[in-house]
C-alpha positions in Angstrom: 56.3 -17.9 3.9 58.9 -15.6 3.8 61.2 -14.1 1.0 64.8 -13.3 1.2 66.9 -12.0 -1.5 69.8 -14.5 -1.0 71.0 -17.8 -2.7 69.3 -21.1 -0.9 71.7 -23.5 1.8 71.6 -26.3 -1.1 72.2 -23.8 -4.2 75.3 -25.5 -5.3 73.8 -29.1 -5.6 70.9 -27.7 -7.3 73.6 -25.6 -9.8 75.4 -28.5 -10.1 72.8 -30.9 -11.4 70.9 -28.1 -13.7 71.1 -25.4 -16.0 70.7 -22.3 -13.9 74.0 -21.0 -13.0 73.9 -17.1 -13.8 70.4 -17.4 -14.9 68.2 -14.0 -13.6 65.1 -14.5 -12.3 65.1 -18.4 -11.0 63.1 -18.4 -7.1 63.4 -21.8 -4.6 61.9 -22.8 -1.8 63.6 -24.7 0.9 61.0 -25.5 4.1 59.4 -22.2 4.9 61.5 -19.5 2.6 61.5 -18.7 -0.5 64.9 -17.7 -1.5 64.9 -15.1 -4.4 68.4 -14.4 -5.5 67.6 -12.1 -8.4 64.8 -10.3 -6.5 62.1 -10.3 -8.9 58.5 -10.0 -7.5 56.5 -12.9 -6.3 53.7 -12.4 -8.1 50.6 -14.4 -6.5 50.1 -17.0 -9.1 54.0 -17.8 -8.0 53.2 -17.2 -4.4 50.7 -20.3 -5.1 53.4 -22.4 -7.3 56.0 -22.2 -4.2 53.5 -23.0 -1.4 52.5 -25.9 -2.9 56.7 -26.7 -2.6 56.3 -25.7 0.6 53.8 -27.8 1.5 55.6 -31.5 0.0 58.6 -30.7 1.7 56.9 -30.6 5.1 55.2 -33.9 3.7 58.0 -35.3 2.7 59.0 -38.8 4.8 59.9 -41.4 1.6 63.0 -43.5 3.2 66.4 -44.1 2.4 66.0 -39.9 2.9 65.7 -37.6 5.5 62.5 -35.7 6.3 61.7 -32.5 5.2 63.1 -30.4 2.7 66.7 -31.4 2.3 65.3 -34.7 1.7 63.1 -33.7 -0.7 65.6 -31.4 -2.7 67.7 -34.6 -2.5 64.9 -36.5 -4.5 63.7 -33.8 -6.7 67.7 -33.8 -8.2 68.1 -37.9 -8.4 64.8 -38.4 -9.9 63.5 -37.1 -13.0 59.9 -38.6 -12.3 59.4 -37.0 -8.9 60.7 -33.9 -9.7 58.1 -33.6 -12.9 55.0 -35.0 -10.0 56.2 -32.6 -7.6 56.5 -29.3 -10.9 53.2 -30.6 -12.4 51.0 -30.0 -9.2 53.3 -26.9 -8.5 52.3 -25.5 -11.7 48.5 -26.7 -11.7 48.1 -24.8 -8.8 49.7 -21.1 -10.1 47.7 -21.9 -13.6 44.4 -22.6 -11.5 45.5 -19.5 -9.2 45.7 -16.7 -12.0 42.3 -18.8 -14.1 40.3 -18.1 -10.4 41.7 -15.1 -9.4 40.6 -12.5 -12.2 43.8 -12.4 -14.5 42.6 -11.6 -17.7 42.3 -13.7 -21.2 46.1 -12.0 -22.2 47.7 -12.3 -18.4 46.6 -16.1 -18.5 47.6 -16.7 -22.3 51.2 -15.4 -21.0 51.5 -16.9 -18.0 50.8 -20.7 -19.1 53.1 -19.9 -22.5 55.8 -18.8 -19.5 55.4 -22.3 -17.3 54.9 -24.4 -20.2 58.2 -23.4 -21.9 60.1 -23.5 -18.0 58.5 -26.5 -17.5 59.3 -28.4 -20.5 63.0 -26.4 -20.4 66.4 -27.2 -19.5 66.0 -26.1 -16.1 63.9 -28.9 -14.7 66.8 -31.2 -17.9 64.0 -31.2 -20.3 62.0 -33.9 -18.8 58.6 -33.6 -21.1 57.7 -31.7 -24.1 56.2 -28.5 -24.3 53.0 -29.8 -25.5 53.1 -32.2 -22.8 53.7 -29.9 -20.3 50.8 -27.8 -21.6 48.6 -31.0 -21.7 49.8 -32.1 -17.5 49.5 -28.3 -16.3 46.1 -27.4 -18.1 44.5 -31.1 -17.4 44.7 -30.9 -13.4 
């Protein structure tokens, strides 16, 4: 995948339909990049979180939409469900990254208190709890 410091060709539907206009920090991937705005470092645990984004875009085939990743950024805004299936195995796989990959007992106590609270935040509109999202990213 490649990185470029520059705003995604769908940022202002995403904008529009959630809290993260202005907001430093916030990374997307559309098909093969990951656009990082703010350009803060892809760590590897996040290089993990966007592959797996990567990797259901390039998957993705559910009619009435069109393939590949504008369809799937088309979804992920209309549906609350899919988007929290599509975050949930994102997010298993940078908590199972940093658990296999030698971060240590404080890194991993950070990291999963960082994607729990940005998974259960406003920028995915609040769609489960923070002990939910805890419970779905630490259960996988």
């Amino acid at each position: 995948m490649k990185v470029e410091r520059t705003f995604p060709p769908n940022y202002s539907e995403v904008s529009a339909a959630f809290d993260i206009k202005g907001r430093h920090g916030i990374i997307f991937t559309y098909g093969d990049t990951i656009f990082n705005p703010s350009g803060v470092a892809v760590t590897p645990d996040l290089f993990a979180h966007e592959r797996v984004h990567q990797r259901q875009q390039t998957a993705f085939e559910e009619s009435p939409y069109p393939c590949g990743a504008r369809g799937w950024w088309r979804k992920y805004i209309e549906d609350a469900d899919f988007r929290l299936s599509q975050e949930v195995e994102a997010y298993r796989a940078q908590w199972a990254y940093a658990r296999d990959n030698g971060y240590g007992r404080k890194a991993r106590r950070d990291l999963l208190a960082h994607i729990t609270k940005a998974l259960s935040g406003p920028m995915y509109g609040r769609i489960v709890t923070a002990t939910q999202a805890k419970e779905l990213i630490t259960s996988g």
